[in-house]
C-alpha positions in Angstrom: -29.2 -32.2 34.4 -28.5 -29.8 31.4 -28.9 -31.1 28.0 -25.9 -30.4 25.6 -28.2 -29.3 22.6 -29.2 -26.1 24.6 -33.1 -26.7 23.4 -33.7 -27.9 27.4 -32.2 -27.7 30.1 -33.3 -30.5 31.9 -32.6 -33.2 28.7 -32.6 -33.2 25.0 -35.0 -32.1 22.8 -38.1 -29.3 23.1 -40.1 -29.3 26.7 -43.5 -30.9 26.6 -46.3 -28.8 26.3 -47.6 -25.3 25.2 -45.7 -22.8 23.5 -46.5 -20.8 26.4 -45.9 -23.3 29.0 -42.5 -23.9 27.3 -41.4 -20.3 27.2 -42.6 -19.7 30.5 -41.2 -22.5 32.9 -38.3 -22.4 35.2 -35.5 -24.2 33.1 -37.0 -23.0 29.9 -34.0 -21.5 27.8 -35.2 -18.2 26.9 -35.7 -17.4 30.4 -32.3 -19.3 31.5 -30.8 -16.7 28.4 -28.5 -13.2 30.0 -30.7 -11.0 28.3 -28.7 -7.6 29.4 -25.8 -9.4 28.1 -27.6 -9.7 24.7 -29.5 -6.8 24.3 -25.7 -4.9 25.2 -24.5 -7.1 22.3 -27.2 -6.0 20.1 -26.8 -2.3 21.1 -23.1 -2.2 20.2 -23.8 -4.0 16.8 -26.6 -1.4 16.0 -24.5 1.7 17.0 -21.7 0.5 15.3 -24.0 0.4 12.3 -24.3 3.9 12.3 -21.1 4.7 12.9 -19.5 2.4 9.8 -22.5 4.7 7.5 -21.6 8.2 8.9 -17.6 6.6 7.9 -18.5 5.2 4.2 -21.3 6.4 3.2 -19.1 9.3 0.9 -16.6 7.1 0.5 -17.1 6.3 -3.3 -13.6 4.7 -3.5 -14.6 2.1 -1.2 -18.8 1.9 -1.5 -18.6 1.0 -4.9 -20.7 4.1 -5.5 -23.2 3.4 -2.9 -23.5 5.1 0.5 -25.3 2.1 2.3 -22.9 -0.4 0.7 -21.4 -0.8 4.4 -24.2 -0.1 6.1 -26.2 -3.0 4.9 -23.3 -5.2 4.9 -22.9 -4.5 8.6 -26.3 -5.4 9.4 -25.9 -8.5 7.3 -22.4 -9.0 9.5 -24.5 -8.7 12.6 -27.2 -11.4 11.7 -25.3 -13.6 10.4 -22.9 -13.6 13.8 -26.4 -14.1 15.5 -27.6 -16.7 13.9 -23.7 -18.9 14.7 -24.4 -17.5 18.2 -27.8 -19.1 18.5 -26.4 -22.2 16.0 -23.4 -22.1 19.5 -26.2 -22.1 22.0 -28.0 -25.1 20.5 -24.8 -27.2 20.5 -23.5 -26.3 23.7 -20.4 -25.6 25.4 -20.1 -29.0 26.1 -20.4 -30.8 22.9 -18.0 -28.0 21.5 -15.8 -29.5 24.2 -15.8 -32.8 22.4 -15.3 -31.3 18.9 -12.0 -28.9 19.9 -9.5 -31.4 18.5 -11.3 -31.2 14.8 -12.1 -27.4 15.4 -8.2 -26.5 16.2 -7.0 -28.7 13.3 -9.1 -26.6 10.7 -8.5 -23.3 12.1 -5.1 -24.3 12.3 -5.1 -25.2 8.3 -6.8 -21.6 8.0 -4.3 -19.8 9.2 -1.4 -21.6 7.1 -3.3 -21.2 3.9 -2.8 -17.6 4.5 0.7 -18.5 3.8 0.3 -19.7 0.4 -0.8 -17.8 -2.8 -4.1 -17.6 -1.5 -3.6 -15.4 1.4 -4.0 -11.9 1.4 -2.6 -8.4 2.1 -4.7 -5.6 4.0 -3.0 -2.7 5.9 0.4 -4.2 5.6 -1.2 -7.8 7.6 -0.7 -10.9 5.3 -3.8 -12.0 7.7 -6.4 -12.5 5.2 -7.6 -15.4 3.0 -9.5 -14.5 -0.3 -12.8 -17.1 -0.8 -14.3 -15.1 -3.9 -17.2 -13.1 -4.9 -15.2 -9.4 -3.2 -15.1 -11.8 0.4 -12.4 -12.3 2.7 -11.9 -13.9 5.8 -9.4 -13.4 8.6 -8.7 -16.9 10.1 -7.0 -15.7 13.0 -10.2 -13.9 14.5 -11.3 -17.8 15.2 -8.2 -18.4 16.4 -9.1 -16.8 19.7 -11.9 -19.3 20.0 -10.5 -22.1 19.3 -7.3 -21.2 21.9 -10.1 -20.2 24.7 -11.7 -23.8 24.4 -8.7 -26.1 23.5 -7.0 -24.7 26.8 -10.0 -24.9 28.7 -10.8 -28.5 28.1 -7.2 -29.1 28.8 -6.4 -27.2 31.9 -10.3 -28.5 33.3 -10.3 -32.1 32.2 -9.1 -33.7 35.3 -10.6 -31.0 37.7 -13.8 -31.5 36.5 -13.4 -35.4 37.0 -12.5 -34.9 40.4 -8.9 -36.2 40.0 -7.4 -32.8 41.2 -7.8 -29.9 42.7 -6.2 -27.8 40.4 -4.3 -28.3 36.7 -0.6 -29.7 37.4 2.6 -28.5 35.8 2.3 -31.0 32.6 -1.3 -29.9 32.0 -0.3 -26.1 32.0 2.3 -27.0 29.7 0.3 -28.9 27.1 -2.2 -25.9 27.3 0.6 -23.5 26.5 1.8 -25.6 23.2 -1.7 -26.2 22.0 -1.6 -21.9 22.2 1.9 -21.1 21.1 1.1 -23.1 17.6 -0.8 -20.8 15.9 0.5 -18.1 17.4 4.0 -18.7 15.9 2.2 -19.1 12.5 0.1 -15.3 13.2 3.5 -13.6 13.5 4.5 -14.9 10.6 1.7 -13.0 8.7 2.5 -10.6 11.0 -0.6 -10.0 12.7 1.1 -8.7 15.7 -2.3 -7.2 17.0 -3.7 -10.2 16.9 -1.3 -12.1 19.1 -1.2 -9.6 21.9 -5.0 -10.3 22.2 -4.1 -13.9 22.4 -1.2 -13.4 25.0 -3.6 -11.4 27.1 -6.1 -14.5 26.8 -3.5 -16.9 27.9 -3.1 -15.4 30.7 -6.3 -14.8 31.4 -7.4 -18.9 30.9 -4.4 -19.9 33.3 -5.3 -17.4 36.0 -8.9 -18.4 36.3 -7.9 -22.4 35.8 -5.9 -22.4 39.1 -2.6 -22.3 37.1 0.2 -22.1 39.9 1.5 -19.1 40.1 5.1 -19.5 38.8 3.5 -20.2 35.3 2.1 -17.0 35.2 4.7 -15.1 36.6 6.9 -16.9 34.0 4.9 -16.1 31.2 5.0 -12.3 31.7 8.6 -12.6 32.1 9.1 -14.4 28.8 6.6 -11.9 27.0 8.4 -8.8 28.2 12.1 -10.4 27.2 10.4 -11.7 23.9 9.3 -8.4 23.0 12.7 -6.9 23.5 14.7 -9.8 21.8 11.6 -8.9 19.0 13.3 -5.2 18.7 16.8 -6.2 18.7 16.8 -8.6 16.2 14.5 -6.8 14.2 12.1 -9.2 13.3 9.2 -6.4 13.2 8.2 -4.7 10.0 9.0 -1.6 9.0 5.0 -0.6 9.2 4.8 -2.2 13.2 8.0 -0.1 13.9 7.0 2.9 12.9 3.6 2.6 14.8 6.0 2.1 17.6 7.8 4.9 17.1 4.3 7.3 16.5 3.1 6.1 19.8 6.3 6.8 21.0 6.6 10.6 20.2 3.1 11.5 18.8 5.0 14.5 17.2 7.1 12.4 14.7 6.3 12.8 11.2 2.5 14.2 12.3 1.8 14.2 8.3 3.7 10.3 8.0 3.9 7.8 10.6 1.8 10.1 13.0 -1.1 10.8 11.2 -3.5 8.6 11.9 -3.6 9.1 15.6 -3.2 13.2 15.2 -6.3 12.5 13.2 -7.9 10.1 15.7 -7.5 12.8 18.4 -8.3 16.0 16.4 -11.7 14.2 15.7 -12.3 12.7 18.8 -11.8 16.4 20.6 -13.9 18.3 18.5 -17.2 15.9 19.2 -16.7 18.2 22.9 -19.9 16.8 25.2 -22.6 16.4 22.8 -20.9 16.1 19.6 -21.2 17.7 16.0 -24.3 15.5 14.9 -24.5 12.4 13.1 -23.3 12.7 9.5 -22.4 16.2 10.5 -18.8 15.4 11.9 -16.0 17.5 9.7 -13.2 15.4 10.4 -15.3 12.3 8.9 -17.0 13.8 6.6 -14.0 15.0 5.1 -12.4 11.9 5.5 -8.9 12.6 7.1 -8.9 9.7 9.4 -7.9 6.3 7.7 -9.5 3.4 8.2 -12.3 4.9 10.3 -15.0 1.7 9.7 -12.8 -0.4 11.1 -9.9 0.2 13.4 -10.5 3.8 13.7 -14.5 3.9 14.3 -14.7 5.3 17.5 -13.4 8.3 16.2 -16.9 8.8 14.4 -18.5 8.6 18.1 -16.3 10.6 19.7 -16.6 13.7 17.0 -20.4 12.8 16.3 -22.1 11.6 19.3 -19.3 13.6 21.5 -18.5 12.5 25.0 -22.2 11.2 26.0 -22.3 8.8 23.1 -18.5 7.5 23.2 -19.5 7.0 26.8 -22.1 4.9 25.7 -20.2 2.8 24.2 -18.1 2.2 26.8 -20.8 1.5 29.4 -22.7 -0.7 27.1 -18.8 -2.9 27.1 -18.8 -2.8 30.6 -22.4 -4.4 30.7 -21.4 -7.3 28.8 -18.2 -7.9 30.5 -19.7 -7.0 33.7 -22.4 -10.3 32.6 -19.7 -12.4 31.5 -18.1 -12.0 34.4 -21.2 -12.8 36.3 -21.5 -16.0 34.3 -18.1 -17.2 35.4 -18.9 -16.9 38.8 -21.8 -18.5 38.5 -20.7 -21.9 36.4 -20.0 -24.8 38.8 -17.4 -26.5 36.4 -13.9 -25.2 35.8 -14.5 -26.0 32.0 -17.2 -23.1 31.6 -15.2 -20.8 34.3 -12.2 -21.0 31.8 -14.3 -20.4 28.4 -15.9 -17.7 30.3 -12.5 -16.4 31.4 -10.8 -16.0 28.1 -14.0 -14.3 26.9 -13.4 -11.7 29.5 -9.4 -11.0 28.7 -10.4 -11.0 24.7 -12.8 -8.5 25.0 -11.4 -6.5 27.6 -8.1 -6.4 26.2 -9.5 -5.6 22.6 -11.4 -2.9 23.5 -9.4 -1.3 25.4 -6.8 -1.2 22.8 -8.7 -0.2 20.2 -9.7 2.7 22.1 -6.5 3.7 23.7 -5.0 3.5 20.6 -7.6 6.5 19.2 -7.0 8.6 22.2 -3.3 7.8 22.0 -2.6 5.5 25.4 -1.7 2.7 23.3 -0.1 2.0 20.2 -2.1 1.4 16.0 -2.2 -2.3 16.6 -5.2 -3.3 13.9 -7.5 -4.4 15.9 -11.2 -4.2 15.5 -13.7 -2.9 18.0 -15.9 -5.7 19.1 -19.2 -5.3 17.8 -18.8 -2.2 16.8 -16.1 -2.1 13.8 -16.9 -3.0 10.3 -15.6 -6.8 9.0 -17.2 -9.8 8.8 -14.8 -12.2 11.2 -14.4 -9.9 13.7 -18.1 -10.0 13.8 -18.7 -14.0 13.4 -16.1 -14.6 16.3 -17.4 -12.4 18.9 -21.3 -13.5 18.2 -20.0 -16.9 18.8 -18.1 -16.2 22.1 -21.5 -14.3 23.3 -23.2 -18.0 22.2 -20.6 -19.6 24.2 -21.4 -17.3 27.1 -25.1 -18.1 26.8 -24.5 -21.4 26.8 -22.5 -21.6 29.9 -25.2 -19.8 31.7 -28.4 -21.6 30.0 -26.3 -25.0 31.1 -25.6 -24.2 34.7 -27.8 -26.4 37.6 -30.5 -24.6 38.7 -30.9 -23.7 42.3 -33.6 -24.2 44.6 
């Protein structure tokens, strides 16, 4: 049986024997690991690397004066989300399954301190919480975890007992309370980008749970007549309207609301197939697109790496959904097929919105490319969901 500590599979603590023997046996970890799912993880993180230097590195306003200010802090970003997403691997799925109730309360704290004096102000997002020393950290980016695994253990508790075949009405509706929460308290910031991403993965956890289908149906009901009762009552900002309204007609006030995305597609179409060169991209290097580390970074693949490296990127996204999808098949308890699940419809979602927002299919929502954009949360939180992906495959019974 798998051991919760992720060290064996077959029961706590290291294998007997060799290194070698160790590495090289059937249920050893390493070899239980989704290594195409980690080395696509790694890929993103290092081409994003490059792409957050090309974007800073003449920044002065913003590197303090030096060009690899970003750059090293990316790569420290990077490590640091791989060491949580081996720390998640050696814990386990399951013993993070026990620990949800303490792990929602404090992310839950998180996310209303932001609402005090010590939250924070970044791009018009009251999102951020300041901890010192030039850091900040954006609560609401672990959030997303702590919604995938409170609603899984929820919606899977009494399927993976045996007791029924698939979560009832009152489970589906605790699930939904333990999400809405925090969300109310993110559009207070507002962080609308942020709660799309966690609409999308509420939908996402209840399909793959089973859910019945009224619930679901339902929920994108509710969303769609929430978003208009949003508009008419005009509980948006000014800033989330006017995005609106630029994605709208991309022709209003090109030099105003408009000009981040003319500027997103002016670079991305002059990259053509092979792009200018890294470093060598006009629209970068003279820095007309905003915010092009984070939100706006694939811009600096499209104009510098052209279509053959923007593709890249995408195909290297598809590999690890493509192996997180893999590993929800594969699981044999609803619990992992859920965690897996919301994984799926974060990343997915994000990405796709990030990009479509730079090509102009969807609207500026703020939201960082995973693995790829500068920030330190962003980073953190999607290492971890690739350690809770391990995890779930390390953990599964092997077959004869």
């Amino acid at each position: 049986m798998a051991g919760t500590n992720g060290f064996s599979v077959s029961g706590y603590g290291p294998q007997r024997g060799g290194l070698w023997a160790q590495l090289s046996s059937r249920d050893s970890m390493v070899r239980r690991l989704d290594w195409p799912l980690l080395f696509a993880a790694l890929a993103l993180s290092g081409i994003g690397s490059l792409l957050v230097w090309s974007a800073t590195r003449n920044r002065t306003e913003l590197n303090q004066g030096d060009p690899y200010y970003f750059l090293f802090r990316h790569i420290l970003n990077t490590g640091i989300g791989f060491a949580l997403m081996i720390g998640t691997i050696w814990l386990g799925h399951r013993t993070l399954r026990g620990a949800v109730p303490v792990l929602y309360g404090i992310s839950v704290a998180l996310i209303l301190l932001v609402l005090t004096p010590l939250g924070a102000t970044i791009n018009g997002a009251h999102a951020w919480l300041v901890i010192g020393g030039g850091f900040t950290v954006q609560p609401s980016e672990f959030v997303k975890i702590t919604i995938i695994l409170g609603m899984a253990m929820l919606l899977a508790a009494r399927v993976d007992a045996g007791d029924m075949a698939h979560p009832d009405h009152r489970t589906v509706a605790k699930s939904l309370v333990l999400a809405v929460v925090p969300m109310l308290i993110i559009m207070r910031m507002p962080d609308l980008g942020s709660v799309m991403v966690m609409v999308v993965i509420v939908l996402g956890v209840l399909l793959a749970s089973g859910a019945p289908n009224r619930w679901i149906l339902g929920l994108i009901g509710g969303g769609v007549g929430g978003a208009v009762l949003v508009a008419a009552l005009g509980l948006l900002d000014e800033y989330q309207i006017n995005r609106f309204a630029a994605f709208a007609n991309p022709e209003l006030d090109p030099a105003g609301v408009g000009y981040n995305t003319n500027q997103a597609r002016i670079a991305i179409g002059s990259g053509g197939l092979m792009g200018t060169g890294l470093f060598k991209g006009s629209q970068t290097t003279g820095q007309f697109v905003p915010e092009q580390q984070t939100d706006f970074v694939f811009t600096v693949a499209g104009e510098e790496l052209g279509f053959i490296g923007a593709a890249l990127i995408l195909v290297l996204l598809g590999v690890v959904l493509w192996r997180a999808c893999r590993i929800a098949r594969e699981t044999t308890e609803l619990y992992g097929t859920v965690v897996a699940a919301g994984i799926i419809a974060w990343f997915a979602f994000q990405s796709f919105e990030n990009i479509g927002m730079t090509l102009g299919i969807m609207p500026v929502a703020g939201l960082p490319l995973p693995f790829v954009s500068y920030g330190g949360s962003s980073m953190f939180a999607v290492w971890v969901a690739i350690g809770l992906l391990q995890s779930i495959r390390v953990q599964r019974p092997i077959t004869a």
